[in-house]
C-alpha positions in Angstrom: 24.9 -39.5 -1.8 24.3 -36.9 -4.6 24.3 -37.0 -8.1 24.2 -34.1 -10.6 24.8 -33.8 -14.1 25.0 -31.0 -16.5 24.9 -31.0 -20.4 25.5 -27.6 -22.2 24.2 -27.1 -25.8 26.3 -24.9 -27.5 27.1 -23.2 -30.8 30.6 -22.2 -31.3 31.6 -18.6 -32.9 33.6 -18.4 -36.0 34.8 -22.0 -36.0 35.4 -23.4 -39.8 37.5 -26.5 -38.9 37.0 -29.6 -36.1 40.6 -28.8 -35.0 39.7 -25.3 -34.5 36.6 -26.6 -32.6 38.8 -28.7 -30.5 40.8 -25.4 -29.7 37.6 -24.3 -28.5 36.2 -26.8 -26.5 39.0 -28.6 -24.8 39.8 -25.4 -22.8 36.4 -25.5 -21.2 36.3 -28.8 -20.4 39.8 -28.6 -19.0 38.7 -25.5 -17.1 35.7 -27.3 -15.5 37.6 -30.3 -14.5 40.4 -28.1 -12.8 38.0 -25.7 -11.2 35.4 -27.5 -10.0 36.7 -31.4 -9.9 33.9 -32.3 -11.9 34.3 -35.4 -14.4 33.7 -33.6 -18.2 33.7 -34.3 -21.7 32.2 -33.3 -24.7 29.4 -36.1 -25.5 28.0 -35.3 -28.6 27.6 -33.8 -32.2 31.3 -34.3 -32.6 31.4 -34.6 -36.3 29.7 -31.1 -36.7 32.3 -27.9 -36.5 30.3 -25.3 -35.2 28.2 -27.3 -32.3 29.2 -28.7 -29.2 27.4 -30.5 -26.6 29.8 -30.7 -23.4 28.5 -33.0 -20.3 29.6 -32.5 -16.8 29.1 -34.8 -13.6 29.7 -34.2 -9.9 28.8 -36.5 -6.8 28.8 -35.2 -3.3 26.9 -35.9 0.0 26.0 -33.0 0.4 22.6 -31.6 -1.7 23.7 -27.8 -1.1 27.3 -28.4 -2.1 26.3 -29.9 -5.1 24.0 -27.2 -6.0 26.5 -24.6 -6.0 29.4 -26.6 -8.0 26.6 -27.3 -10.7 25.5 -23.4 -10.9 28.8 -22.4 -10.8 29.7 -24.8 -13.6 26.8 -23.4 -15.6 28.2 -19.5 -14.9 31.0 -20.4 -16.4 30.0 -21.8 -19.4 27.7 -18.6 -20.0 30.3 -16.6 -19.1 32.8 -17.9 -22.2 32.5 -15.2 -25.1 33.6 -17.7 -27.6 30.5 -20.1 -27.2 26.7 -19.4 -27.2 24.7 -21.0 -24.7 21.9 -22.7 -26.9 20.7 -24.7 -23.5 21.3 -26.5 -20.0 20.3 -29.7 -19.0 20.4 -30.3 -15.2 19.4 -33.8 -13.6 20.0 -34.3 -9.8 19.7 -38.0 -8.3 19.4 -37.9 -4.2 19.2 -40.9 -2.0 15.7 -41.4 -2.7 15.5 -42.1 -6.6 
């Protein structure tokens, strides 16, 4: 078994409210989950309006398989115009840790 986990740093565009932040940020996470079957949420700075920090996690047996979901997570978040990518965190767990 296979563990990986993601966390994207990001700074929102022109976001003046936490409800328009929610607008923001809920549609990624939903799009990650629906896409890509990966468990999502946003995980931290929640009290600030214009950053974001959204973790993602995916288990697979397979150490390829989970490679690609986890780049193609990551495209995807880089890809959104609304958000800057500040950073990535990756972490992978295999049967040996």
């Amino acid at each position: 078994m296979y563990v990986g986990t993601l966390s994207f740093d990001l700074l929102l565009g022109d976001v003046r409210s936490l409800k328009e932040k929610r607008s923001v940020v809920r549609p990624i996470v939903a799009e990650l989950q629906r896409k890509y079957a990966v468990s999502a949420a946003e995980v931290d700075h929640m009290d600030l309006h214009r950053r974001a920090v959204v973790g993602l996690a995916v288990v697979s047996g397979d150490a390829a398989h989970l490679t690609d979901v986890l780049d193609r997570c990551e495209r995807l978040v880089a890809g959104r115009p609304e958000v800057e990518l500040l950073s990535v965190r990756r972490r992978f767990h295999g049967e040996d840790d």
